[in-house]
ZAMAR-243358 format. One line per 3 residues: number of its first residue (from 0); their letters; for each residue x, y, z of N, C-alpha, C. Coordinates in Angstrom, 3 decimals. Each point is the difference from the previous one (the first is absolute). Layout:
REM residues N
NUM = a = X,Y,Z,X,Y,Z,X,Y,Z; ... .
//
This chain:
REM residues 253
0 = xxx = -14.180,8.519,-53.140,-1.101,-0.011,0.942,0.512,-0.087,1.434; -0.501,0.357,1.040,-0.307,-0.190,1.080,-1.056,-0.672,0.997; 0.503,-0.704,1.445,-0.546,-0.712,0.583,-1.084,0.975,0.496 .
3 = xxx = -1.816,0.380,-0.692,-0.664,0.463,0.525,-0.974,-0.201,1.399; 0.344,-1.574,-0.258,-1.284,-0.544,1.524,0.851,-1.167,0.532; 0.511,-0.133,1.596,0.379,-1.494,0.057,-0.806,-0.761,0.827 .
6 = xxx = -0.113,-1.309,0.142,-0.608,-0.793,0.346,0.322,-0.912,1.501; 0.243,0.244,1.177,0.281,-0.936,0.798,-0.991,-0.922,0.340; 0.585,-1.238,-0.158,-0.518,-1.414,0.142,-0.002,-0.406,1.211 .
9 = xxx = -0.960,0.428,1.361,-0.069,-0.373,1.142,-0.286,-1.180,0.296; 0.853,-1.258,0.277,-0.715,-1.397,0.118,0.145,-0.396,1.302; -0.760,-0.846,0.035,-0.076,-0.596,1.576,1.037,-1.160,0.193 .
12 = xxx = 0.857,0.101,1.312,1.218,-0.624,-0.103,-0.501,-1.296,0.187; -1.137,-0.423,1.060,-0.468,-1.190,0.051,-0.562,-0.761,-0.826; -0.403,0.230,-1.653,-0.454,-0.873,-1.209,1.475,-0.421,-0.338 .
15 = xxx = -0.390,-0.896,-0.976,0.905,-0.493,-0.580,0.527,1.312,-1.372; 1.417,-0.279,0.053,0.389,0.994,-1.308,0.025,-1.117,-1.199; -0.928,0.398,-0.597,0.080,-1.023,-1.370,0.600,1.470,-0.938 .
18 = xxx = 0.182,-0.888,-1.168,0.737,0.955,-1.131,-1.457,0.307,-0.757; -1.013,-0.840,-0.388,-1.000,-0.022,-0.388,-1.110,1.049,0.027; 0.116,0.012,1.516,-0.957,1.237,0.833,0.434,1.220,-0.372 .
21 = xxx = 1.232,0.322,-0.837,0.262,1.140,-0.318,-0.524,0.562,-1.074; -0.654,-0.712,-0.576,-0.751,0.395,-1.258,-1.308,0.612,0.653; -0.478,-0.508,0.760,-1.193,0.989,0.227,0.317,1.405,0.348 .
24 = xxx = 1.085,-0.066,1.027,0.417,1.768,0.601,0.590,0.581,-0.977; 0.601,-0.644,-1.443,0.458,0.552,-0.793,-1.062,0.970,-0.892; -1.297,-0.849,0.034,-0.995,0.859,-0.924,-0.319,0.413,0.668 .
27 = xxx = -0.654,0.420,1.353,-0.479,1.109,1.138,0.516,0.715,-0.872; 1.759,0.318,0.272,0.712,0.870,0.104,-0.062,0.799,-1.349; -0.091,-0.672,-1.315,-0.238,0.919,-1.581,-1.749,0.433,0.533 .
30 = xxx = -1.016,-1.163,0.476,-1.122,1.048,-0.049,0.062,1.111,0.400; 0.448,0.096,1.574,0.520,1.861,0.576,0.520,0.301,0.082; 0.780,-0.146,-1.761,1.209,1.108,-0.725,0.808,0.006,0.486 .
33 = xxx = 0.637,-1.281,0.835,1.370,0.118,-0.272,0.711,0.024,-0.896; 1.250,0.530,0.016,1.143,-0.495,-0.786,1.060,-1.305,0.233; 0.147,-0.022,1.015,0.860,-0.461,0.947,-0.520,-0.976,1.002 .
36 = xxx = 0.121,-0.959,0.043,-0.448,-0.896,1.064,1.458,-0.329,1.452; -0.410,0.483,1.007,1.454,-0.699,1.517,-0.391,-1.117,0.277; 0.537,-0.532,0.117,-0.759,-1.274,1.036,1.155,-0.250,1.273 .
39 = xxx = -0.112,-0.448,1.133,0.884,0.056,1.260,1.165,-0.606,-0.831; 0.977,0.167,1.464,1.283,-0.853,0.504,-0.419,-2.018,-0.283; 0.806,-0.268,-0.763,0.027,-1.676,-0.254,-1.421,-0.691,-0.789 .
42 = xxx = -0.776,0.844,-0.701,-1.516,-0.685,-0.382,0.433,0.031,-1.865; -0.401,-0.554,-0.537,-0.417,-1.794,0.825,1.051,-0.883,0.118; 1.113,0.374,0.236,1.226,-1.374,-0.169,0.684,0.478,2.050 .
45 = xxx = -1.368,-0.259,0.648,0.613,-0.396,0.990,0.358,-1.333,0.533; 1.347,-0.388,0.052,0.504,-1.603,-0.302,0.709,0.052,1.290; 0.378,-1.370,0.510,1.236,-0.452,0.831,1.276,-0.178,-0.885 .
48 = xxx = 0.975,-0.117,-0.313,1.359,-0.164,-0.534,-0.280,-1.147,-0.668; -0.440,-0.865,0.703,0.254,-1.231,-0.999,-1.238,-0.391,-1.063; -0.636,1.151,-0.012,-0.855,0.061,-1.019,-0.667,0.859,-0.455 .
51 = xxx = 1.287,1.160,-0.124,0.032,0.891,-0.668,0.185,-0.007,-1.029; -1.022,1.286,-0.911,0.740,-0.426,-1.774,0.709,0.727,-0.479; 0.863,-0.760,-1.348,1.062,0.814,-0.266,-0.748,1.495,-0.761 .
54 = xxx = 0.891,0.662,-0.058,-0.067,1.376,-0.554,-0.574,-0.348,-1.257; 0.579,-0.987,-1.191,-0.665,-0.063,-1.080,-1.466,-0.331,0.346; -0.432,-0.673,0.488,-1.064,-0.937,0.311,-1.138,1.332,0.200 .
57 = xxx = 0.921,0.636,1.128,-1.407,1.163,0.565,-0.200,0.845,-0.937; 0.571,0.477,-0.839,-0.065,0.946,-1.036,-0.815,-0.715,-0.579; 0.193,-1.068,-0.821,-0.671,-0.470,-0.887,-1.635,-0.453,0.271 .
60 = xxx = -0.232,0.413,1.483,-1.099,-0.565,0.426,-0.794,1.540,0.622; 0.719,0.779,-0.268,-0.625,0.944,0.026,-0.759,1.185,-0.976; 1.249,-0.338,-1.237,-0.248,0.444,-1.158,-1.236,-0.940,-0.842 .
63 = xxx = -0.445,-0.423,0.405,-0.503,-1.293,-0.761,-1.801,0.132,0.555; -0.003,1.132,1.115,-1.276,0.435,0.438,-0.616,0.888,-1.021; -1.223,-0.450,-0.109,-0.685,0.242,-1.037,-0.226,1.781,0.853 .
66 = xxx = 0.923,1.083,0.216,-0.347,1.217,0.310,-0.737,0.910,-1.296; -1.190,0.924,0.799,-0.592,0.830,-0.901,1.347,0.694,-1.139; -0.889,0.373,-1.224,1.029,0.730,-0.455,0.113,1.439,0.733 .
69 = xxx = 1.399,0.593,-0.062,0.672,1.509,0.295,-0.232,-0.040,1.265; -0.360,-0.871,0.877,0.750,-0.297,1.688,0.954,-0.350,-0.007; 1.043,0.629,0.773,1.084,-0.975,0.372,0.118,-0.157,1.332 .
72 = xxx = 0.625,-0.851,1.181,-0.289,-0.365,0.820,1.562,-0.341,1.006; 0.260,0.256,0.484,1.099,-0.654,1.482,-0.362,-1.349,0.701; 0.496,-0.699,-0.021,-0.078,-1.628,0.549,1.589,-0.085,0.642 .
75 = xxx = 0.032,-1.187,0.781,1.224,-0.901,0.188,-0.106,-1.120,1.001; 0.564,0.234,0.686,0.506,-1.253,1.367,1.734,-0.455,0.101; -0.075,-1.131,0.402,1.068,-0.740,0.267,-0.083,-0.743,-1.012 .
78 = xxx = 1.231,-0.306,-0.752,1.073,-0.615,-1.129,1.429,-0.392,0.333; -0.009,-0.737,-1.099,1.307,-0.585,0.259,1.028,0.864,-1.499; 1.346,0.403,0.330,0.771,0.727,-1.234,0.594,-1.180,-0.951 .
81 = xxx = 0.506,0.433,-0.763,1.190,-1.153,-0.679,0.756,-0.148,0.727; 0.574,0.289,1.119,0.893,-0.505,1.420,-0.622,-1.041,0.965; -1.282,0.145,-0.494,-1.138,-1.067,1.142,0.351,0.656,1.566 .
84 = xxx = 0.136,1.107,-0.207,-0.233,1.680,1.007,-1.313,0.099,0.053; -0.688,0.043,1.157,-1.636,0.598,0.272,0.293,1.385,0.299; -1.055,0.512,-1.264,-0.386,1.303,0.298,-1.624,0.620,0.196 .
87 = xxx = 0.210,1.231,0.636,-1.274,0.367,-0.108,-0.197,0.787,-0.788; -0.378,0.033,-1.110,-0.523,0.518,-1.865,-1.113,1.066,-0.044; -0.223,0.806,-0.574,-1.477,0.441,-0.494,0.385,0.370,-1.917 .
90 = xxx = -0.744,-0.733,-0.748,-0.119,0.354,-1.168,-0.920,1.031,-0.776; -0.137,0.656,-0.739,-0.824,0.964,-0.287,0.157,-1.006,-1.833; -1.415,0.040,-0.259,-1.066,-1.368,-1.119,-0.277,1.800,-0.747 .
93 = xxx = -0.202,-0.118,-1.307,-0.832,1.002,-0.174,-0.250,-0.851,-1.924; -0.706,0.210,-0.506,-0.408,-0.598,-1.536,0.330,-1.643,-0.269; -0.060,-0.521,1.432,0.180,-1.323,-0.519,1.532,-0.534,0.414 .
96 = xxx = 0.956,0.833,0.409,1.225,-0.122,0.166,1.077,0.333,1.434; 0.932,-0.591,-0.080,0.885,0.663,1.371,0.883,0.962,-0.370; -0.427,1.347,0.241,1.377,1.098,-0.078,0.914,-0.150,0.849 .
99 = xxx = 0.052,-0.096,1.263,1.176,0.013,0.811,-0.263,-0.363,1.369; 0.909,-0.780,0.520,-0.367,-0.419,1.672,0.955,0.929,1.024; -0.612,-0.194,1.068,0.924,1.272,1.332,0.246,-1.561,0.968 .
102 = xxx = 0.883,0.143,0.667,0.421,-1.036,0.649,-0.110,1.091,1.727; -0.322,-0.245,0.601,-0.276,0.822,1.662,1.477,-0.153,0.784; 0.572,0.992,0.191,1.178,0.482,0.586,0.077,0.062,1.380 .
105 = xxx = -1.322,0.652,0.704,0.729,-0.174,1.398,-0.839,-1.239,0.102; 0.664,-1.025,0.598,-1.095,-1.593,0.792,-0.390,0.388,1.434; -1.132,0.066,0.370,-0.631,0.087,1.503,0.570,-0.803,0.978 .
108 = xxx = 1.092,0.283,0.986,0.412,-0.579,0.932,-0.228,0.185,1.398; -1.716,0.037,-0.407,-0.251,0.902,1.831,-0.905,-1.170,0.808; 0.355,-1.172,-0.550,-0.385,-1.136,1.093,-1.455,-0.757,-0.911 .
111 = xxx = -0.718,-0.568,0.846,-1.002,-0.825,-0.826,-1.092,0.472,-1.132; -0.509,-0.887,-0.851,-0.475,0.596,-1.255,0.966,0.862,-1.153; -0.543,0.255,-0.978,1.044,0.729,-1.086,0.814,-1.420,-0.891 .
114 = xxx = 1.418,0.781,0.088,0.786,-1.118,-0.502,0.299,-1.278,0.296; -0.308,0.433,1.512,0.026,-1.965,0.785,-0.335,-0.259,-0.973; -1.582,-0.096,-0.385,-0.515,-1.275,0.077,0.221,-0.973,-1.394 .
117 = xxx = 1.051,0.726,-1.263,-0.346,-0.992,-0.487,1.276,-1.487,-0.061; 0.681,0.386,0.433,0.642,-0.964,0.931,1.745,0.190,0.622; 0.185,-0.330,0.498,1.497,-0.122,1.032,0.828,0.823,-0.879 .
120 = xxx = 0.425,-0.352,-1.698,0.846,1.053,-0.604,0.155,1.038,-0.169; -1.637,0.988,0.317,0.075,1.268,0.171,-0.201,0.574,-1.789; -0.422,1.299,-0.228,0.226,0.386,-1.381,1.147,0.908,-0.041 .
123 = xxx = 0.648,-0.339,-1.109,1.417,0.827,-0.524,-0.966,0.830,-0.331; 0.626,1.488,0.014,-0.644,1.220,-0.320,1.277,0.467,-0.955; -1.134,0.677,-1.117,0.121,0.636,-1.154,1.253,1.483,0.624 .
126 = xxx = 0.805,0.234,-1.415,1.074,0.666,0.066,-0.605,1.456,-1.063; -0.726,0.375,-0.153,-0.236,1.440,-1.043,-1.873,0.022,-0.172; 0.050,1.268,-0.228,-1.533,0.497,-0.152,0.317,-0.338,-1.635 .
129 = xxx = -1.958,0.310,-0.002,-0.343,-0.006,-1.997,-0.940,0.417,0.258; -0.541,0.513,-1.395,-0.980,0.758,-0.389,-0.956,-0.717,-0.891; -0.926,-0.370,0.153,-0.922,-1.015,-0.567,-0.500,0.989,-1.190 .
132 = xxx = 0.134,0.329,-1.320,-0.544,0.583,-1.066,-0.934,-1.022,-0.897; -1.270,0.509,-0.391,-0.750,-0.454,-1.029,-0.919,1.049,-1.031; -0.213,-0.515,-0.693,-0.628,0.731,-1.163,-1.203,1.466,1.044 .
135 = xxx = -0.604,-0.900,1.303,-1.313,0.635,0.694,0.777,1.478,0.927; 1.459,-0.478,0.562,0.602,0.772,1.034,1.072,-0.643,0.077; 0.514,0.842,1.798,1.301,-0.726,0.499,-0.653,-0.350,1.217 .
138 = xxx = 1.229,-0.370,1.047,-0.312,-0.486,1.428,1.139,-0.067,0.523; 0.384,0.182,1.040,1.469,-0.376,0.731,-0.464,-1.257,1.324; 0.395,-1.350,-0.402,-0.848,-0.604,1.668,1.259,0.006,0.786 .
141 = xxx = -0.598,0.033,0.848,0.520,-0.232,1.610,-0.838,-1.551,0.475; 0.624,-0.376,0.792,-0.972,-1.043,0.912,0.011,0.012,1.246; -0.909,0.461,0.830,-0.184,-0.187,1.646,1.068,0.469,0.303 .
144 = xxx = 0.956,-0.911,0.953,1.271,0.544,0.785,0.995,0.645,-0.974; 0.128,0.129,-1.155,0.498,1.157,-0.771,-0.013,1.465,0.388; -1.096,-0.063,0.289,-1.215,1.820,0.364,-0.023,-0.395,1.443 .
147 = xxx = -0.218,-0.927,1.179,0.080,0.049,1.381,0.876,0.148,0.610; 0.966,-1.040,-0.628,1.286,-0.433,0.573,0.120,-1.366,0.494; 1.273,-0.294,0.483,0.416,-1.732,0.338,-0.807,0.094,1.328 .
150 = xxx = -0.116,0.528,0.918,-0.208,0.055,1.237,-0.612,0.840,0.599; -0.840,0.142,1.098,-0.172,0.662,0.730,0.188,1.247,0.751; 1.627,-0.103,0.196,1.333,0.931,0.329,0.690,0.593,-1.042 .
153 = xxx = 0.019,0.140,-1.328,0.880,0.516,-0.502,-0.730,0.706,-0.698; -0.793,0.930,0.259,-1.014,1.221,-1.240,0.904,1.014,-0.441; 0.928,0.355,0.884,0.819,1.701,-0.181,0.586,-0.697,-1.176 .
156 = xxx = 0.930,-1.194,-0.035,1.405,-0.441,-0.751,-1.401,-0.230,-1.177; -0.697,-0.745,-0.024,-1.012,-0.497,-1.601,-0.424,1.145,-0.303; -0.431,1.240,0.687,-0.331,1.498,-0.781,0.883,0.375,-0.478 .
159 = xxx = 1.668,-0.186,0.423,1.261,0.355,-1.042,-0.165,-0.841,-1.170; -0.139,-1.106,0.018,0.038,-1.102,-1.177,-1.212,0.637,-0.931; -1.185,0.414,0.440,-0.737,-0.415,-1.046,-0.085,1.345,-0.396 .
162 = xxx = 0.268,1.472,0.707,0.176,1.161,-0.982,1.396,-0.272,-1.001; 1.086,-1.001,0.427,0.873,0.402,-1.326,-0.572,-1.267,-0.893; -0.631,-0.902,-0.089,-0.592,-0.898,-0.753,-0.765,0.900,-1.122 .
165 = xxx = -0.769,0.697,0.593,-1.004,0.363,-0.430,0.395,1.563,-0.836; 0.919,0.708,0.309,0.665,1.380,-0.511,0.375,0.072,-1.376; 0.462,-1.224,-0.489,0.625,-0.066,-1.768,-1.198,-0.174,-0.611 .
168 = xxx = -1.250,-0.515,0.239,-1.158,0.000,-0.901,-0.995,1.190,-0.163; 0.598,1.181,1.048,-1.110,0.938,-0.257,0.301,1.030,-1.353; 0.966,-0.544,-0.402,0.596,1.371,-1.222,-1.056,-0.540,-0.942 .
171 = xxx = -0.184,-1.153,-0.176,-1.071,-0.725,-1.324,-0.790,-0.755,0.573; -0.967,0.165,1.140,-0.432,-0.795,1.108,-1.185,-0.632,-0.330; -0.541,-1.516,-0.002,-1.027,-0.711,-0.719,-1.728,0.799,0.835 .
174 = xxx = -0.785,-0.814,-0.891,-1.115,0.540,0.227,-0.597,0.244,1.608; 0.567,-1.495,0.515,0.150,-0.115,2.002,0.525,-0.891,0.435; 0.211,-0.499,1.135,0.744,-1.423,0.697,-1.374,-0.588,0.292 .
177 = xxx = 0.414,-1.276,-0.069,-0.839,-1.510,0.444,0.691,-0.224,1.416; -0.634,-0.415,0.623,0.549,-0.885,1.123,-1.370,-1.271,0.579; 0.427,-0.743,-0.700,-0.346,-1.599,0.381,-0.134,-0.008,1.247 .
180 = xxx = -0.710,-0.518,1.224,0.436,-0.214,1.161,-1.020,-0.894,0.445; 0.598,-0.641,1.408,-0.375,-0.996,1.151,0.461,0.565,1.160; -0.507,1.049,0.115,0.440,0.515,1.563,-0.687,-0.287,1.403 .
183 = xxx = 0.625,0.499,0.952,-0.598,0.367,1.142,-0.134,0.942,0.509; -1.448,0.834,0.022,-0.408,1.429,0.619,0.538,1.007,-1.326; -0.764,-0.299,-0.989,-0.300,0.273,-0.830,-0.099,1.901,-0.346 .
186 = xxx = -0.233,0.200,0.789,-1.035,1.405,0.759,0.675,0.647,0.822; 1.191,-0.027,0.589,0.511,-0.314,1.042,0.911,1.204,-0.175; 0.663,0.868,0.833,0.571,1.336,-0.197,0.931,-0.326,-0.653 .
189 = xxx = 1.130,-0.913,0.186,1.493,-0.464,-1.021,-0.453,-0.025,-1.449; -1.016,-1.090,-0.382,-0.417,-0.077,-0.929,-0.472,0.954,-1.084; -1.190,1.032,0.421,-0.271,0.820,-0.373,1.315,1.265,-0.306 .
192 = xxx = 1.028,0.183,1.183,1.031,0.181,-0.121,1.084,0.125,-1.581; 0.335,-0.982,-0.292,0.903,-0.748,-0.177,-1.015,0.319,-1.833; -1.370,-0.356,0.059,-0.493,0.038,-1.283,-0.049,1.555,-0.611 .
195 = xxx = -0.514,0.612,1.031,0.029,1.662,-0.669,1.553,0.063,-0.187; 0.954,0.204,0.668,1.507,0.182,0.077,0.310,-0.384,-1.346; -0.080,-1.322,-0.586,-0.035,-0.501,-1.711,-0.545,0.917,-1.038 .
198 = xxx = -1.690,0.401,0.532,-0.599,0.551,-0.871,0.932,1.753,-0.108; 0.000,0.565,1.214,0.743,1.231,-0.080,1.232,0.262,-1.016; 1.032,-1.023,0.283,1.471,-0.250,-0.430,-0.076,-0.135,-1.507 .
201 = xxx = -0.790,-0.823,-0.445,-0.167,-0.564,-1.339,-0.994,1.861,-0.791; -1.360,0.215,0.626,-1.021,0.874,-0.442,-1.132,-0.454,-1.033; 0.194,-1.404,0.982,-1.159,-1.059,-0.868,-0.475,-0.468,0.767 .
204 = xxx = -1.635,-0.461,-0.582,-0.602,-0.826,1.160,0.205,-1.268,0.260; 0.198,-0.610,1.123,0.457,-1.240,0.021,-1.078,-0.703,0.402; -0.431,-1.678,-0.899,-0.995,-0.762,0.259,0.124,-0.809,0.979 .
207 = xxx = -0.729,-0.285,1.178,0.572,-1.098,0.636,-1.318,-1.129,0.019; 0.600,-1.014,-0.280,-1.058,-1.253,0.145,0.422,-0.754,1.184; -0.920,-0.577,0.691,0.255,-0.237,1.378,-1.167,-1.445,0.315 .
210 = xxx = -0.597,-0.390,0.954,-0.416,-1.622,0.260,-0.952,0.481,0.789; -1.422,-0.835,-0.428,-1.343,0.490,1.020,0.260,-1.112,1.142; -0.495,-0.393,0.992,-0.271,-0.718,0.999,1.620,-0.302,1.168 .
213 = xxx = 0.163,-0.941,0.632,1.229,0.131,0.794,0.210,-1.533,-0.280; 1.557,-0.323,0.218,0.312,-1.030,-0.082,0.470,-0.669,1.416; 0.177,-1.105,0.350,0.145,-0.435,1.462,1.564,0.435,1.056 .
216 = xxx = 0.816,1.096,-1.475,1.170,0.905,1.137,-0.596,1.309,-0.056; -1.319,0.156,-0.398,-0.614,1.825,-0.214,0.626,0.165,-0.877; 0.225,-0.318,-1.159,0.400,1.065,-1.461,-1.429,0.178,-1.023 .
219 = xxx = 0.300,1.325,0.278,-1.470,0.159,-1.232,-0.678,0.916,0.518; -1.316,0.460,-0.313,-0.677,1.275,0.397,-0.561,0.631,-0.999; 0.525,-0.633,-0.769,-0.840,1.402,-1.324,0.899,1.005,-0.294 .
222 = xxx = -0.416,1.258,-0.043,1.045,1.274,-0.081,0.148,0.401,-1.509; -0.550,-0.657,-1.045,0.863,0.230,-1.028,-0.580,1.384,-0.586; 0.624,0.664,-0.663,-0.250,1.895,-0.113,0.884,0.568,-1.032 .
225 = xxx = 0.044,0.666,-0.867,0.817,0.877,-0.948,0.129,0.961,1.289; 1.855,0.304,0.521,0.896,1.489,-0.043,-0.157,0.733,-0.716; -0.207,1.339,0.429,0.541,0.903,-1.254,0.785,0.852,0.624 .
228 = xxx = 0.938,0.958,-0.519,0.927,0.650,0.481,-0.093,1.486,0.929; -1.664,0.010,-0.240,-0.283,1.172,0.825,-0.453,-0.686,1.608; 0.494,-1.209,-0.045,-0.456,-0.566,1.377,-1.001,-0.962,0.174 .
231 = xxx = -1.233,0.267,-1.136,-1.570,-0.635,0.165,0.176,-1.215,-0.117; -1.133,-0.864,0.232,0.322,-1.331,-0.714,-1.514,-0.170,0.051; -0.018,-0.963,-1.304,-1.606,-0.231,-0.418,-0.182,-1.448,-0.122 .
234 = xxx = -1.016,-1.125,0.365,-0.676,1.046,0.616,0.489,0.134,1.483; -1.257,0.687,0.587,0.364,0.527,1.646,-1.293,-0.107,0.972; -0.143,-1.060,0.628,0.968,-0.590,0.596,0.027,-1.184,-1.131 .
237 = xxx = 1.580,-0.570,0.077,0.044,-1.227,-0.891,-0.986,-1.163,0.398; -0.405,-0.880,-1.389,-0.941,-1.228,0.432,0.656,-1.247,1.233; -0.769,-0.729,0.550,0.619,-1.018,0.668,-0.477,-1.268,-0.723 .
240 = xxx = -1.222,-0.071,-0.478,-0.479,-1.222,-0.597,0.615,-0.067,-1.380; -0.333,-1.272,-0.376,0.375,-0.329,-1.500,-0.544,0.432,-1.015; 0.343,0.266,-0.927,-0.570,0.624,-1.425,1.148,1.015,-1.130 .
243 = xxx = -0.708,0.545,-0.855,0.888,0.591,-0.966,-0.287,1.226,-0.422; 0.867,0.945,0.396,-0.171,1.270,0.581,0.764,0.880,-1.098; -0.780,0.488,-0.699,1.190,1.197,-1.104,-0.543,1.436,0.227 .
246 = xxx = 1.182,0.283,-0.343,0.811,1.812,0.427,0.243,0.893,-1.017; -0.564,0.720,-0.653,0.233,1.006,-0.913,1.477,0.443,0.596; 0.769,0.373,-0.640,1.049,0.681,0.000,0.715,1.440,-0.809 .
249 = xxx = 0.072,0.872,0.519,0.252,1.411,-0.741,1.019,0.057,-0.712; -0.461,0.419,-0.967,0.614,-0.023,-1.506,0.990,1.359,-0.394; 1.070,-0.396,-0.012,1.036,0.919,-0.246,-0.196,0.736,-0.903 .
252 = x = 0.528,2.009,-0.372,0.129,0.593,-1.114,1.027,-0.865,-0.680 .
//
């Protein structure tokens, strides 16, 4: 099978992220046929370091959500490894279980909000891509500054990085990319940029889940939209408010 409909989980950065609350956007998302549920960058395990949970812990507390059957869904946040290393995670849950976690490779070093905040140690970033497979589809995630970049200044050098990142998966290339995010300017020419450029390279549509309202450094905006490789992105213009937004997606010969 294939990922026919996905689901971005637009939440408002100013509620609280409970793990709980995900059960409601989880059934939105099977009522209007999703397959696939995104939910942003760090929800619900947005933590400070010293009370962050371990990797077993979040898995087990994620798998353990009573999700519709034949949804499967993208989650993560901040964790701690068997090194007691903070990372920033997204897991993909699908029948009750954890197939595989992505650990986020480039860390945002472009000044306040992002990785600051969850405390002074900064997150070690992940060393290799994966391919999230389940019985429903595939997925390749990315997270935020993965697909933006570390900074501000360096777009030319991260468009080298992420076409050869992205070049070994198109021979057997998954159904589309995820990208989790907590950005700023959402909408914003780099951004939009940087997301078609993925979708092109790969010849998949790439999901992006993104944060309704603004937070007190401006991260957030909404924005969240399926790429597709002919350029479009749906919807158009992307939402800014909160809610749960699914995307038919075109179905390969």
């Amino acid at each position: 099978m294939t990922v026919r409909a996905v689901a971005l989980v637009q939440v408002d950065v100013k509620r609280q992220w409970r793990l709980q609350s995900m059960l409601g956007h989880l059934a939105v998302a099977k009522d209007l046929g999703a397959d696939l549920a995104v939910f942003p960058e760090a929800f619900p395990f947005w933590q400070s370091r010293t009370r962050a949970l371990r990797m077993e812990d979040a898995t087990d507390r994620l798998a353990a959500l009573a999700c519709p059957p034949d949804l499967a869904f993208v989650a993560g946040g901040y964790v701690l490894d068997k090194e007691d290393q903070l990372r920033n995670a997204a897991f993909l849950v699908s029948s009750g279980r954890r197939v595989r976690h992505y650990f986020k490779r480039k860390a945002w070093r472009g000044g306040t909000g992002g990785e600051r905040r969850p405390g002074p140690y900064g997150i070690h970033e992940g060393t290799e891509a994966v391919v999230f497979r389940w019985r429903g589809g595939s997925c390749l995630p990315l997270i935020c500054s993965d697909v933006f970049g570390q900074s501000a200044g360096d777009q030319a050098a991260h468009e080298q990085w992420l076409r050869r990142e992205l070049a070994p998966f198109r021979e057997e290339a998954p159904d589309l990319v995820v990208v989790p995010s907590y950005p700023k300017a959402p909408t914003g020419k780099r951004w939009c940029a940087m997301l078609r450029l993925a979708a092109a390279v790969l010849d998949r549509p790439v999901a992006f889940c993104s944060v309704a309202g603004h937070d007190e450094s401006g991260f957030g905006g909404g924005g969240s939209a399926v790429y597709f490789p002919d350029g479009t992105r749906s919807p158009a213009p992307p939402p800014r408010t909160s809610g749960v937004f699914v995307i038919e997606l075109p179905q390969r010969a």
